[in-house]
N, C-alpha and C positions, 0 to 999 in steps of 0.2 A: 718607318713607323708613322702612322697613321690615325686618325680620329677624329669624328665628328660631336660636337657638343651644344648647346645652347647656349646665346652670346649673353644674355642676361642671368641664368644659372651659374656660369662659370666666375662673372663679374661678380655679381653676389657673392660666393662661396670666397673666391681672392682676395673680395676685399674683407672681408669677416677673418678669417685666417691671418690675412699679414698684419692685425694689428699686435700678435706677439710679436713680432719682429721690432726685436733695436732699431731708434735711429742711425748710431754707430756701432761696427760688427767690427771685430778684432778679427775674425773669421768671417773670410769672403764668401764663403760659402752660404752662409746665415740669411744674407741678400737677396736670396735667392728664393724662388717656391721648387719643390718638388714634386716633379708629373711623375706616376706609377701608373703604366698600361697593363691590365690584367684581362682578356677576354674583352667584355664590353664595359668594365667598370675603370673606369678612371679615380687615384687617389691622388687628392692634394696634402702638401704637405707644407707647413714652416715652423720654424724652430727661432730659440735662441738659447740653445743648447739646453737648460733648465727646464723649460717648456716648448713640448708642442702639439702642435696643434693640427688633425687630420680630419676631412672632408672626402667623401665621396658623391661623383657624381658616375650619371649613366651617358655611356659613346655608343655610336653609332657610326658605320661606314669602316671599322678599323681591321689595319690587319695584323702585323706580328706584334707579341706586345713588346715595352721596353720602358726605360726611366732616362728623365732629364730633369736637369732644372733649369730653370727661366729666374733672370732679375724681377724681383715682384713690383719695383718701380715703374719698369718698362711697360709689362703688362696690366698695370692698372691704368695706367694712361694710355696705352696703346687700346683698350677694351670697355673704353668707360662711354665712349660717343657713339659705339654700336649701337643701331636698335635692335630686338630680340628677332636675332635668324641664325640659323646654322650655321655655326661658323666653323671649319676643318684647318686640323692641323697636319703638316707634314714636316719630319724633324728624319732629320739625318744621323744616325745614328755612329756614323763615325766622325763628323765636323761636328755635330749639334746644331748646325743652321735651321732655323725656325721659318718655315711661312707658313701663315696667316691668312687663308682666303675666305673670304665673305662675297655678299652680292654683288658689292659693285667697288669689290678692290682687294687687297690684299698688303699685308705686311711682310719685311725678310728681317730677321735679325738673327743673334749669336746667344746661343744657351752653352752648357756647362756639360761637363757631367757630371750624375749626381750622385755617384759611388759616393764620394768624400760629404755626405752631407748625416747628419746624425739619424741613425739607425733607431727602431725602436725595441726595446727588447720583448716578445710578445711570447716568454717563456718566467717572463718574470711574476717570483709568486708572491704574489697577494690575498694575505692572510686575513683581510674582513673584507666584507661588503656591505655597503647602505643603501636603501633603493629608497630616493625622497621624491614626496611629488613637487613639481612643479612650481608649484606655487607656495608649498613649503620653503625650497630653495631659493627662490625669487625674494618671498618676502625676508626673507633672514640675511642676505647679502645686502639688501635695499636698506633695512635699519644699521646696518653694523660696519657697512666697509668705512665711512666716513672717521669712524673712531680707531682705526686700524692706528698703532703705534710704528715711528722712525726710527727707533732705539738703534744705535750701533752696541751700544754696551749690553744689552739685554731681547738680542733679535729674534726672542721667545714671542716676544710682544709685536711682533712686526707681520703679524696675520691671525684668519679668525681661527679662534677655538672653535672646533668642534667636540661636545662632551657628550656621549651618547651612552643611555643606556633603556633594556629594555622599554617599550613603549615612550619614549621619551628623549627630545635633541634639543639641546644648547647650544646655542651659538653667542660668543661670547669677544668684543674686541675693546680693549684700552691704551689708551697712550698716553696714561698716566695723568691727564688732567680732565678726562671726562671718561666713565666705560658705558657699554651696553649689553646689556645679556635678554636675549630672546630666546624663551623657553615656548616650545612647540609639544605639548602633551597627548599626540595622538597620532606617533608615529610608529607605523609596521614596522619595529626591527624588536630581536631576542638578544640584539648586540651589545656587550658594554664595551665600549673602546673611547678612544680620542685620537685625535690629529689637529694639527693648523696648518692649514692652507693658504699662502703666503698672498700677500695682498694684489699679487699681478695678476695672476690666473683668477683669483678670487673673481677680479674685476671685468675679466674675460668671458669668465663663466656667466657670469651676472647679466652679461650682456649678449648671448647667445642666446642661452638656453627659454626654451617656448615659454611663450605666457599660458599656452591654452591647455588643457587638461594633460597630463604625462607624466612621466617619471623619470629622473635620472640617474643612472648608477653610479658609483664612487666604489671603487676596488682599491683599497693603499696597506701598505705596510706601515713601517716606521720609518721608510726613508721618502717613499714615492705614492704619486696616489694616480687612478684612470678613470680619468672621468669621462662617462657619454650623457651626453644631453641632446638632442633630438639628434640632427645630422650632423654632428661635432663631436670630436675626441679629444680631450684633452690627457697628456700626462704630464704630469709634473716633480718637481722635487716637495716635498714638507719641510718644516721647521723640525729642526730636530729637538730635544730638551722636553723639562717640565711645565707645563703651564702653571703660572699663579694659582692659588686659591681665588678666586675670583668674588666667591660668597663670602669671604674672610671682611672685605673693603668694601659690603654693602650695607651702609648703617639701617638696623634692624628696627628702629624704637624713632621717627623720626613726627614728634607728636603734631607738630601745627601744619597743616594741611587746609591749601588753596585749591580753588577748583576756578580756571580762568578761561578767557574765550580763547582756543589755540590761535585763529589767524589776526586775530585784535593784539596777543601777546607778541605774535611774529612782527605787525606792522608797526607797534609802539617800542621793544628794542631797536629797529633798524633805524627810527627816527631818533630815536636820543643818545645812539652811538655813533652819529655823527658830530656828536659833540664832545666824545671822552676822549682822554687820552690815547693817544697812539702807540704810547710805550706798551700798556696793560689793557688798554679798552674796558676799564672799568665800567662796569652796570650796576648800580645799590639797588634792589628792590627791599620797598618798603607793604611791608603787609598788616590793616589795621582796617575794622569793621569793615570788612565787602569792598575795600578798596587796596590796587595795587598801585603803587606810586612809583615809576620809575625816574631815575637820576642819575645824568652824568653830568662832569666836570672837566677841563683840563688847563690847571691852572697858569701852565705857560704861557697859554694863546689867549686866555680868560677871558675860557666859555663854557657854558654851563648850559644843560637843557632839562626838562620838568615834565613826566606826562604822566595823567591817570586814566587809570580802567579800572571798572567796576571788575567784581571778581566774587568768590561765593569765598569768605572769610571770616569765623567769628571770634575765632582767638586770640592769644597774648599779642599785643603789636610785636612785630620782629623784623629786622632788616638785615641783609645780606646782599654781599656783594660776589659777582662773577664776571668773567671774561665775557664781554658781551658779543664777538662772534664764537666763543665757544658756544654760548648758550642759543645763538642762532642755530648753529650747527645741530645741535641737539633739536629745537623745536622742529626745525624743518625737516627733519626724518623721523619725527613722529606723525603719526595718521591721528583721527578723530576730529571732532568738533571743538571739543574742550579739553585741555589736560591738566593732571595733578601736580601740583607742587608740595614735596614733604621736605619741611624744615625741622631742624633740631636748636643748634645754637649758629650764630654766625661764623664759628670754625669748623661746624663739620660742614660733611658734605650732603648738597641738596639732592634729592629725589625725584627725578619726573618722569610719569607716565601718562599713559594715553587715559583720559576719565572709563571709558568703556574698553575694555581691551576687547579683542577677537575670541570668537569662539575656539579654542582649545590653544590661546598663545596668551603668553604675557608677556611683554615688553616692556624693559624698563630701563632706565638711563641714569647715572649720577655724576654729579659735575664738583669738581671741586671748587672752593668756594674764595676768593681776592679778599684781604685785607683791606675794610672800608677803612677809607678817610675820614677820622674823626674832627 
């Protein structure tokens, strides 16, 4: 078996692909990438059984086809110091011995075979499909994986909702002390369904799939979903179960509303939680005529820090306190120049959105809210 490829195509594709792969594989096979010679098309392949993950590239120079697999270790390292020139493979189809020649050298090593390596089923039927663009998918993994839930007890919660119906997709993650729901109002589907797609592949996908104009499809049932996005395949398992109401736990009536500079709100948390507790990371924000006053504490170490920013506020004085990297977590995956804060009392939970939201999305975030120290 035989085939010619591109040294920096091939590097590219290997190493995008192996990052599903485990550190630790109970299964040796898992270790491994999967070569599939068909004519002139090359597929790669890695798995960790749950998910994986398939690429094609184009060969040149080959002749019978066949299947191996290669340690994806080896080959990332043995491939990463090439510069971009044809590089050919010849593998032995009954040892699996691997070499390697390039312009001015070559490699020998020991691949597998790759019978024993997980199979895809390409007969499996999948009863909806979604076609989103691009940049609908991008932006909605980009606000929402951060808030994905670790639940062992409730591992409903441990990937994003997708909630979709005609015209219209939700994408929705919580872990119980902050959620995020990104509503997308102007999306081509007649579909009403749901799925959650588990926070691995979520993060996979996220990080594939093109920034530039496009589309990617999503085919899943109730167990499994096939995703393509440009020249990447992913299938995966889903979260099985019902998803939360979601809009149940979004307080509806949240009357005093701040409008603050977003990156002045991001650089005045990060300075006065330096000063809070470690246990809780308490943050008080105080809001009262056009001024936001933040405040921490931590009376072990006893230290304490104080800063203001102007803010656009004419209401009741009010103060509330939150986990001050949670609420970093939140500002920093919101977009805009300015963002809302909608407050109710100090025990519910607060509100925040972007001042301007995007043309046909709205994005919005709630954080639950720490017991100030009185």
């Amino acid at each position: 078996m035989r085939f010619t490829v591109s040294s920096k195509d091939l590097w590219s594709r290997l190493q995008t692909i192996s990052r599903v792969i485990n550190s630790k594989n109970s299964i040796t096979i898992l270790e491994n990438i999967l070569f599939t010679l068909r004519g002139s098309q090359l597929e790669l392949r890695a798995s960790d059984s749950e998910n994986t993950v398939t690429t094609l590239i184009d060969a040149t120079d080959t002749d019978t086809d066949g299947m191996f697999a290669a340690n994806a270790k080896t080959l990332l390292e043995a491939l990463k110091e090439i510069p971009e020139q044809p590089i050919t493979f010849e593998v032995n189809d009954e040892t699996y011995t691997i070499e390697v020649k390039y312009l001015n050298g070559h490699y020998y090593f020991i691949g597998v075979d790759g019978a024993p390596f997980p199979q895809i089923d390409n007969n499996e039927p999948y009863t909806s499909k979604l076609e989103i663009s691009n940049k609908v998918l991008t932006n909605g993994m980009a606000s929402t994986l951060f808030a994905i839930g670790e639940d062992e007890i409730r591992p409903i919660m441990n990937g994003i909702h997708f909630d979709i119906t005609p015209g219209n997709l939700v994408m929705v993650t919580s872990d119980g002390h902050k959620l995020v729901r990104h509503n997308f109002m102007n999306v081509s589907t007649d579909l009403t369904s749901a799925f959650v797609l588990p926070k691995k592949p979520a993060a996979f996908i996220k990080g594939i799939a093109p920034k530039e104009e496009g589309i990617t499809t999503i085919e899943f049932n109730e167990k499994r979903a096939k995703i393509v996005s440009g020249i990447y395949c992913v299938t995966c398992s889903l979260i099985e179960g019902r998803y939360p109401n979601y809009n149940s736990v979004i307080p509806q009536d949240n009357p005093f509303i701040a409008t603050v500079d977003h990156q002045a709100f991001i650089s005045a948390v990060r300075r006065v939680l330096v000063f809070a507790s470690e246990s809780n990371g308490l943050v008080c924000l105080h809001f009262e005529n056009n001024m936001l006053t933040l405040t921490s504490n931590d009376i072990e170490f006893s230290t304490n820090a104080e800063e203001k920013i102007m803010c656009d506020y004419n209401g009741t004085p009010i103060s509330i306190g939150f986990s001050g990297p949670f609420l970093l977590d939140v500002l920093n995956n919101l977009k805009g120049e300015s963002v809302c804060v909608k407050l109710a009392d100090p025990s519910r939970a607060g509100v925040i959105t972007p001042d301007v939201q995007e043309e046909d999305e709205e994005v919005l975030m709630i954080l639950m809210p720490l017991m100030l120290n009185d």
